[in-house]
C-alpha positions as CSV (number, residue, x, y, z in Angstrom):
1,X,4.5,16.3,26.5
2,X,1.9,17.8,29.0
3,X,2.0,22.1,29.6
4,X,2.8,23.2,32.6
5,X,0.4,23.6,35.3
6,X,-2.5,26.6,34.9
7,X,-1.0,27.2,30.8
8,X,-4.0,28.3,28.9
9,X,-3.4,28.6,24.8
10,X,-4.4,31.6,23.1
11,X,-6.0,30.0,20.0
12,X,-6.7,33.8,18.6
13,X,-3.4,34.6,18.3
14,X,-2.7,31.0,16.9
15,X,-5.0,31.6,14.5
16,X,-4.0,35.3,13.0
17,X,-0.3,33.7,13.1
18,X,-1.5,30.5,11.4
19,X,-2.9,31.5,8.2
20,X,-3.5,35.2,7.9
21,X,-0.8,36.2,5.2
22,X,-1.7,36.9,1.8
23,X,0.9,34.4,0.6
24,X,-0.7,31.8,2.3
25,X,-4.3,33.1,1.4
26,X,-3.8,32.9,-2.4
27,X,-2.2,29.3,-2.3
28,X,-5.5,28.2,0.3
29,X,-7.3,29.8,-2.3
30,X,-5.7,28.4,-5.6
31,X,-5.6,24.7,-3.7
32,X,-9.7,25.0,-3.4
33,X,-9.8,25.8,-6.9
34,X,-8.0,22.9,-8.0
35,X,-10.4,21.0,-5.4
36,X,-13.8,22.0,-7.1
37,X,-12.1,21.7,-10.5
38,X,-11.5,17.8,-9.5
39,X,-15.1,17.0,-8.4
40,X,-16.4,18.9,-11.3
41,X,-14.4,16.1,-13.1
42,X,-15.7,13.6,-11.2
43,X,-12.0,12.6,-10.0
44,X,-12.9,12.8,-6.0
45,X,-16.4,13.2,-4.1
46,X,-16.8,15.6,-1.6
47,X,-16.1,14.5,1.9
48,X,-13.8,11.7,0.4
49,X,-10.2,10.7,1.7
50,X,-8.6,11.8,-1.1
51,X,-6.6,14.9,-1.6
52,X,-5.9,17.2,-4.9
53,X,-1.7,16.9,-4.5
54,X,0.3,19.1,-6.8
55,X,3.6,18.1,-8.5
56,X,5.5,20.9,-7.5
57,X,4.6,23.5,-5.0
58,X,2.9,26.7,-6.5
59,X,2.1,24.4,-9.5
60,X,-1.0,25.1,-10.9
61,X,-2.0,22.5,-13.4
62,X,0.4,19.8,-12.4
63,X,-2.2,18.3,-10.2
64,X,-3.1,14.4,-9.4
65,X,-5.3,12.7,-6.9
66,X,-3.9,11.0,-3.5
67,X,-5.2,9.6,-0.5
68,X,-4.7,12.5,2.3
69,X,-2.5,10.6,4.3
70,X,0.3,10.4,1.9
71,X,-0.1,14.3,1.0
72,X,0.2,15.4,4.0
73,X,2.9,13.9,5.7
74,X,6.6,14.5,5.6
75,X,8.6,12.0,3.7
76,X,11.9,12.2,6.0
77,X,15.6,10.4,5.4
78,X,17.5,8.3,7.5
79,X,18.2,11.4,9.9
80,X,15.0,12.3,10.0
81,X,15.7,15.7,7.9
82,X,12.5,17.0,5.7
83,X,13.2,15.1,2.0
84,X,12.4,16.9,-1.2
């Protein structure tokens, strides 16, 4: 759906809402780590499509590999409601 006419985004503000919370630093940071760990392993190359998925959320060692476009969607019901 297009903006209104003469809307301009502030992407600053986007961006210190997006992911500037130390919550969601340490969980950016402990997903890289399980990143490097898995091409240290040899089980994805950088710049593949493949994505280091964890089991559970805030799981640490429970991790496998998957192609990016199942991790990062949203597996939804019948009513469309997020499915966990």
């Amino acid at each position: 759906m297009p903006s209104s006419k003469g809307y301009k985004r502030d992407y600053a503000q986007e961006y210190a809402n997006q992911g500037s919370k130390p919550k969601r630093k340490k969980a950016r940071a402990e997903n890289n780590k399980a990143r490097r760990q898995a091409i240290k392993e040899g089980k994805v190359k950088k710049g593949s499509s493949m994505d280091v998925a964890h089991t559970k959320p805030g799981a640490k060692g429970d991790t496998f590999i998957q192609h990016r476009s199942k991790n990062r969607s949203i597996a939804r019901t019948k009513t469309a409601k997020r499915q966990r």
